[in-house]
C-alpha positions as CSV (number, residue, x, y, z in Angstrom):
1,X,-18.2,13.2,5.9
2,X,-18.1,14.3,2.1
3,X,-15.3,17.0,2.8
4,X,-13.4,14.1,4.9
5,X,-13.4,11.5,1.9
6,X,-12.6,14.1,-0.6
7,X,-9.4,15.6,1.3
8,X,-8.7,11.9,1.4
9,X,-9.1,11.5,-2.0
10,X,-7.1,14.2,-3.0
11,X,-3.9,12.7,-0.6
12,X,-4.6,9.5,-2.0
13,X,-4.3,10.5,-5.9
14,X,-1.2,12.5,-5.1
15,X,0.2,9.6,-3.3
16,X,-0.9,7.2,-6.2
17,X,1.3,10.0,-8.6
18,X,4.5,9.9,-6.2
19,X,4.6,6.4,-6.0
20,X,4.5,5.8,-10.1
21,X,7.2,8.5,-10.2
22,X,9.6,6.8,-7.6
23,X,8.9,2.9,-9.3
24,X,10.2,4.3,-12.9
25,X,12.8,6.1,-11.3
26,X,14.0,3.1,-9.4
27,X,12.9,0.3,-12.3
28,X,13.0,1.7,-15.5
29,X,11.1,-0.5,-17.8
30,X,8.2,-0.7,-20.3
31,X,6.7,-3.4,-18.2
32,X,4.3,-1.5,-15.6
33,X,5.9,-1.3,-12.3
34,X,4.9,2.0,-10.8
35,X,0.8,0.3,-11.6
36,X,2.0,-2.9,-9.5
37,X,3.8,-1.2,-6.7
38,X,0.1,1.3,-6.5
39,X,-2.1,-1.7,-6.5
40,X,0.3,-4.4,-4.3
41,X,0.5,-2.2,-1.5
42,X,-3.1,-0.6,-2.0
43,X,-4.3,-4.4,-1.6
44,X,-2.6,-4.8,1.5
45,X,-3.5,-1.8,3.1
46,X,-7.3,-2.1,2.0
47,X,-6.9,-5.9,3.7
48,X,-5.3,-4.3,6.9
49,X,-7.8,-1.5,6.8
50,X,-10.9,-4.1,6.8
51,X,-9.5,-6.2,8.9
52,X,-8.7,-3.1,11.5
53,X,-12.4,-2.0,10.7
54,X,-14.2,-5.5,11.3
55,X,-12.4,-5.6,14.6
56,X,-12.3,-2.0,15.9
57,X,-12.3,0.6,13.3
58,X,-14.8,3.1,13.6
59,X,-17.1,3.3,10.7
60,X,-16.6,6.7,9.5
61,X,-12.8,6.3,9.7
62,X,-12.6,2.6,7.5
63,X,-14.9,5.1,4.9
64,X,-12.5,8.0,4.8
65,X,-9.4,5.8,4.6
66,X,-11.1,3.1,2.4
67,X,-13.0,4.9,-0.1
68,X,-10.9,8.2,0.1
69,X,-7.6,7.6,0.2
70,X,-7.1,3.8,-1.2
71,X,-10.1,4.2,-3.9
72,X,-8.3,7.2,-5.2
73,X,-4.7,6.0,-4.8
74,X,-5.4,2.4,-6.3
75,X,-6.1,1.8,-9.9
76,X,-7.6,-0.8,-11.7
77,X,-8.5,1.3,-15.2
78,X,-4.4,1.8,-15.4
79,X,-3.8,-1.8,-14.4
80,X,-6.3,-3.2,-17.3
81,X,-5.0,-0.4,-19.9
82,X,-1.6,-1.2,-19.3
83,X,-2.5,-5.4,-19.6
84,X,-4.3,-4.6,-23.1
85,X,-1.5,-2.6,-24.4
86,X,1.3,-5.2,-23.4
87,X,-1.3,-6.9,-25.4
88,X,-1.4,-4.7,-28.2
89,X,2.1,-4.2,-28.7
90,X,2.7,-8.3,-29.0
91,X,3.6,-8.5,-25.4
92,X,1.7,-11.8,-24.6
93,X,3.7,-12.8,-21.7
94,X,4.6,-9.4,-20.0
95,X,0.7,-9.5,-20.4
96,X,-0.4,-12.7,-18.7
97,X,2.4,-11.4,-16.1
98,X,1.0,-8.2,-15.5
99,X,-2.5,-10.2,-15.3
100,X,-1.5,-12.9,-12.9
101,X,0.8,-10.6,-10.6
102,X,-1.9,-8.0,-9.7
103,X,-4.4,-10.2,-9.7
104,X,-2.8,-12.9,-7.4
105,X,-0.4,-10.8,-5.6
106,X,-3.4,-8.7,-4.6
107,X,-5.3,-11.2,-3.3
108,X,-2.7,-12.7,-1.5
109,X,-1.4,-9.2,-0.2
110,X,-5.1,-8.2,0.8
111,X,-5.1,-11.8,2.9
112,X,-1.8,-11.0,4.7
113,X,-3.3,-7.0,5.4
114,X,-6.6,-9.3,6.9
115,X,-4.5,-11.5,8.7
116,X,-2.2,-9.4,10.5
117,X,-5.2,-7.2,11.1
């Protein structure tokens, strides 16, 4: 099982990577997209993947995909990083946005992944 979440681990950081590259290539900006577009579509996968798992999802599988490949691909030491340096750098509002985008938009993205689940 070990081997199983580690290979998915190792897919899940690499996808993490690829996906931060493709969101500064397509918006360029010091706000933190490529964090957003990570942690938006990790929160609705993880809310389709325990939605999938509560009604049919065997448990080994939910662990592998779960804790493998969306705890290594997701971030929240980036997200709260890149919040305190918008901070930092007198960025108050791109800060409260960053705050209240991943923050809500999770939620609410996780709750969608549940429902259609």
């Amino acid at each position: 099982m070990l081997l199983w979440i580690t290979a998915a681990g190792v897919l899940g950081s690499l996808a993490r990577y690829w996906t931060s590259r493709a969101a500064a290539r397509i918006a360029p900006s010091e706000f933190p997209y490529g964090t957003l577009a990570i942690n938006w579509t990790g929160s609705f996968l993880t809310g389709l993947l325990a939605g999938a798992a509560a009604l049919s999802l065997p448990r080994p599988v939910s662990l592998v995909l779960l804790s493998g490949f969306l705890g290594a691909y997701t971030t929240f030491s980036t997200f709260t990083y890149e919040s305190a340096a918008l901070l930092r750098s007198g960025e108050r509002g791109q800060a409260v946005w960053n705050l209240v985008l991943h923050v809500g938009g999770g939620a609410a993205l996780a709750l969608l992944g549940m429902a259609i689940a």
